[in-house]
ROSE-4610 file (N, C-alpha, C; in Angstrom, 1 decimal, always signed):
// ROSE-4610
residu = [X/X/X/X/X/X/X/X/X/X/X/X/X/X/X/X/X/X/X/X/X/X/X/X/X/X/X/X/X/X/X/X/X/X/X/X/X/X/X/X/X/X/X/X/X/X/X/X/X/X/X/X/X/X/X/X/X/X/X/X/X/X/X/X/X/X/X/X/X/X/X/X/X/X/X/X/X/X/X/X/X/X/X/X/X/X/X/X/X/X/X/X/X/X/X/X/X/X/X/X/X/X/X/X/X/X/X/X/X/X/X/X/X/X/X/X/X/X/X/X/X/X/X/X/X/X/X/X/X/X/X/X/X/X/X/X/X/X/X/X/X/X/X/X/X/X/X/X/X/X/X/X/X/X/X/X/X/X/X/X/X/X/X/X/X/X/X/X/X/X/X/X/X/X/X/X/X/X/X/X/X/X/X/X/X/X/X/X/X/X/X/X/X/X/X/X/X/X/X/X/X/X/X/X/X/X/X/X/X/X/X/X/X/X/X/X/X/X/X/X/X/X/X/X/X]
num = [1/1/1/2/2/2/3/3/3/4/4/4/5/5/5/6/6/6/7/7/7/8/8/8/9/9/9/10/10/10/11/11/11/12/12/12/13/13/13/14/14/14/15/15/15/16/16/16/17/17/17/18/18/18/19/19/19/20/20/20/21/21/21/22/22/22/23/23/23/24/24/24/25/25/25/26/26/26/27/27/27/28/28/28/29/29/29/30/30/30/31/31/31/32/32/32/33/33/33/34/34/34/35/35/35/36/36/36/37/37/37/38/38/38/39/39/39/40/40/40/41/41/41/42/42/42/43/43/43/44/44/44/45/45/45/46/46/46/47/47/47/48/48/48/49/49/49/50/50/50/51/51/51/52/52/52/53/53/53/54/54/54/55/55/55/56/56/56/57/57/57/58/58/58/59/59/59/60/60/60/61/61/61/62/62/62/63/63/63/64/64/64/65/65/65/66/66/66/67/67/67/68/68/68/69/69/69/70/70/70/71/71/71/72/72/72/73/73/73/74/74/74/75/75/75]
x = [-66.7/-67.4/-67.2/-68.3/-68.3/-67.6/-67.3/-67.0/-67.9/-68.8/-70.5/-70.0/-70.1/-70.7/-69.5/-68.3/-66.9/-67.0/-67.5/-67.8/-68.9/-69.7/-71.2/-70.4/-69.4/-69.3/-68.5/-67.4/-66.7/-67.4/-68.2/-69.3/-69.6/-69.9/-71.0/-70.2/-68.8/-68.1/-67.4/-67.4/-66.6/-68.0/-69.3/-70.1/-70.8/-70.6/-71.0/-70.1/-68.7/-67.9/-68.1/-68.4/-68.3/-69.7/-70.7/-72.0/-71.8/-71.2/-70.8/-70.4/-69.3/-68.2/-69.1/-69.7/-70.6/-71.8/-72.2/-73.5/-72.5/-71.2/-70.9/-70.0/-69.6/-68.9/-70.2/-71.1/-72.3/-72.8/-72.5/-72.8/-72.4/-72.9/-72.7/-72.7/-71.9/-72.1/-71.6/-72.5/-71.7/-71.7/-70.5/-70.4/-70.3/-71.0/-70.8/-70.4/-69.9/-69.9/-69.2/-68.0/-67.1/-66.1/-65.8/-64.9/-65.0/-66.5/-66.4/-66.4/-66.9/-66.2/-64.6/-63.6/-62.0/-61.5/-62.4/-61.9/-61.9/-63.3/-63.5/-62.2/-61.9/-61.2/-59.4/-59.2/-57.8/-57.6/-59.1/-59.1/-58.8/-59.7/-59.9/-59.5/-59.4/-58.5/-59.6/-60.8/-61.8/-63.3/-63.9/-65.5/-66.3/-67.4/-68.1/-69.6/-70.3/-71.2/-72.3/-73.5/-74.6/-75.6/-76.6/-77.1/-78.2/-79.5/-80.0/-79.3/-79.3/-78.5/-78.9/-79.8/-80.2/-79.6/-79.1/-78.7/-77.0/-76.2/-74.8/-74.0/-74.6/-73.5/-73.0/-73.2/-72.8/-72.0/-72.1/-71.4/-69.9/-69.9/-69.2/-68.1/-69.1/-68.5/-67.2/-68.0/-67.1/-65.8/-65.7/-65.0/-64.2/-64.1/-63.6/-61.9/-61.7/-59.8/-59.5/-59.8/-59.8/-59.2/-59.3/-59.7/-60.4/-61.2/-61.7/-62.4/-63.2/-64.1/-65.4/-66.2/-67.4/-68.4/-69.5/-70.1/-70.8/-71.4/-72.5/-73.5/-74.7/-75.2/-76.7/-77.3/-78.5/-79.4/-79.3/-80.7/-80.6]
y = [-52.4/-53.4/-54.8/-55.7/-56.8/-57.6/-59.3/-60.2/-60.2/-60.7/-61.0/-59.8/-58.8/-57.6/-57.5/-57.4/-57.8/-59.0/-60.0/-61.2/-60.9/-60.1/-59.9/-58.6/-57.9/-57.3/-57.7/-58.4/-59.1/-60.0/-61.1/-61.9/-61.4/-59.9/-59.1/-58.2/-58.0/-57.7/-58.5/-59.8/-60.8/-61.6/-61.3/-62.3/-61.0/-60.0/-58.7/-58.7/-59.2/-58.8/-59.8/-61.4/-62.5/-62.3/-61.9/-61.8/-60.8/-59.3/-58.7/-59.2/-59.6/-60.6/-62.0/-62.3/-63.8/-62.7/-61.6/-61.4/-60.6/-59.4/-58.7/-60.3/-61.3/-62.1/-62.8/-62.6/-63.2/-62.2/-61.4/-59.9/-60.3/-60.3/-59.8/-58.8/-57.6/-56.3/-56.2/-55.4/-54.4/-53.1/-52.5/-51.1/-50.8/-49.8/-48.8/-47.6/-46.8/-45.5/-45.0/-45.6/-45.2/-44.6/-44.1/-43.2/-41.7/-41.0/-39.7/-40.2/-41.1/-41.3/-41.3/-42.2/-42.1/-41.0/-39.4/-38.1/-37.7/-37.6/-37.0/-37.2/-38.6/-39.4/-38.9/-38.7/-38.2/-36.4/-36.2/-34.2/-33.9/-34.9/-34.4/-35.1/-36.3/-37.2/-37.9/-37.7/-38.5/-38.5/-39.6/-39.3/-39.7/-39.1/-39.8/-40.2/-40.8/-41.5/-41.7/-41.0/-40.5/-41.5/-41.7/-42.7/-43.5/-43.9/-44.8/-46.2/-46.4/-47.2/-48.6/-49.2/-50.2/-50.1/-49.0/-48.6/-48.1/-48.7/-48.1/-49.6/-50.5/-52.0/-51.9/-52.0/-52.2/-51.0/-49.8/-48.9/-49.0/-49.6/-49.8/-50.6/-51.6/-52.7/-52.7/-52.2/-51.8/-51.3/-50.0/-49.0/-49.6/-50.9/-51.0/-51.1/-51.5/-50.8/-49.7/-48.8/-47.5/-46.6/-47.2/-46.2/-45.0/-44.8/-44.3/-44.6/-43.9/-43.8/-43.9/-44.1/-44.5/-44.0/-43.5/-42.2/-42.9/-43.5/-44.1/-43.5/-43.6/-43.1/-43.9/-43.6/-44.3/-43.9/-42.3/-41.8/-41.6]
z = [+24.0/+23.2/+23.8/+24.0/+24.1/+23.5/+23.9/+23.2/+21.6/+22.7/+21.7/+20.7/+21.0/+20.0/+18.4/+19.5/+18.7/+17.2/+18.1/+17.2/+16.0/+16.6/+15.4/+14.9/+14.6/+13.6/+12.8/+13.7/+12.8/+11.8/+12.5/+11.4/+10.3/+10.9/+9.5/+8.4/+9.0/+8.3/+7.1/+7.7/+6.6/+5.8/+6.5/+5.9/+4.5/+5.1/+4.3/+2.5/+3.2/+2.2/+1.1/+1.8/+0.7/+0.2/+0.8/-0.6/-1.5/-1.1/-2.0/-3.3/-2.8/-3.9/-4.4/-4.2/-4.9/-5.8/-5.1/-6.1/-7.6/-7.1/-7.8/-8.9/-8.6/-9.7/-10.4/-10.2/-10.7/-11.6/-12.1/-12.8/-13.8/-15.6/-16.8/-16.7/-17.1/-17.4/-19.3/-19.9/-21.3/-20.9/-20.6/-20.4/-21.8/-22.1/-23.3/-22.9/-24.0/-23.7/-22.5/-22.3/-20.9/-20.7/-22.0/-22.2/-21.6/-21.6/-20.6/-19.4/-19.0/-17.5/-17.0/-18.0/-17.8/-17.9/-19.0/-19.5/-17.8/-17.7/-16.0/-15.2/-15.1/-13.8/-14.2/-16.0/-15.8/-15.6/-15.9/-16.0/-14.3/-13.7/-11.8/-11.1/-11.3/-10.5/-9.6/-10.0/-8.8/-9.7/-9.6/-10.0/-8.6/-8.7/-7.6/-8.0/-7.6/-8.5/-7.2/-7.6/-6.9/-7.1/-6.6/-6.4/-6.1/-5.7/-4.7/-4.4/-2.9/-2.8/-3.4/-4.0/-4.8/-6.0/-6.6/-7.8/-7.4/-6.7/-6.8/-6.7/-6.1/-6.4/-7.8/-8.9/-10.1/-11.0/-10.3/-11.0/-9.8/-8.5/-7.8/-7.8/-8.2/-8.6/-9.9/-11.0/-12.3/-12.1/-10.9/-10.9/-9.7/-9.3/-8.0/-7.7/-9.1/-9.1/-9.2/-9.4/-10.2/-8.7/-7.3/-6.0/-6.0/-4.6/-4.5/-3.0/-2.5/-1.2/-1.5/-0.6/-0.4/+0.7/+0.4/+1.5/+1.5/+3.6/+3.3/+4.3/+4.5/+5.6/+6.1/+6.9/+7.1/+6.2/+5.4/+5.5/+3.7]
């Protein structure tokens, strides 16, 4: 890998992370009803949360202390 190339992921990696973080602190949420979700997470130890990717910042976002992984793909 290149200088150049090194530098543009790096860029896209830190520039990726701080809009994340500016749109997700910019978020009102009212979660309701979140209690079957915590039953799940102490019965199995993991939830995973399906998706379009337009539709997974915000349930991501919520859950983002909780740990966990993240499956991403082109398609």
């Amino acid at each position: 890998m290149t200088r150049f190339e090194r530098f543009k992921a790096f860029l896209a990696e830190h520039a990726g992370t701080w809009l994340y973080n500016t749109i997700s602190n910019s978020l009102h949420l009212a979660i309701e009803d979140d209690e079957p979700l915590e039953e799940l997470r102490q019965r199995y130890g993991a939830v995973i949360f399906v998706g379009w990717h337009s539709q997974l910042l915000v349930p991501l976002w919520h859950h983002r202390f909780t740990g966990g992984w993240a499956v991403v793909s082109e398609h």
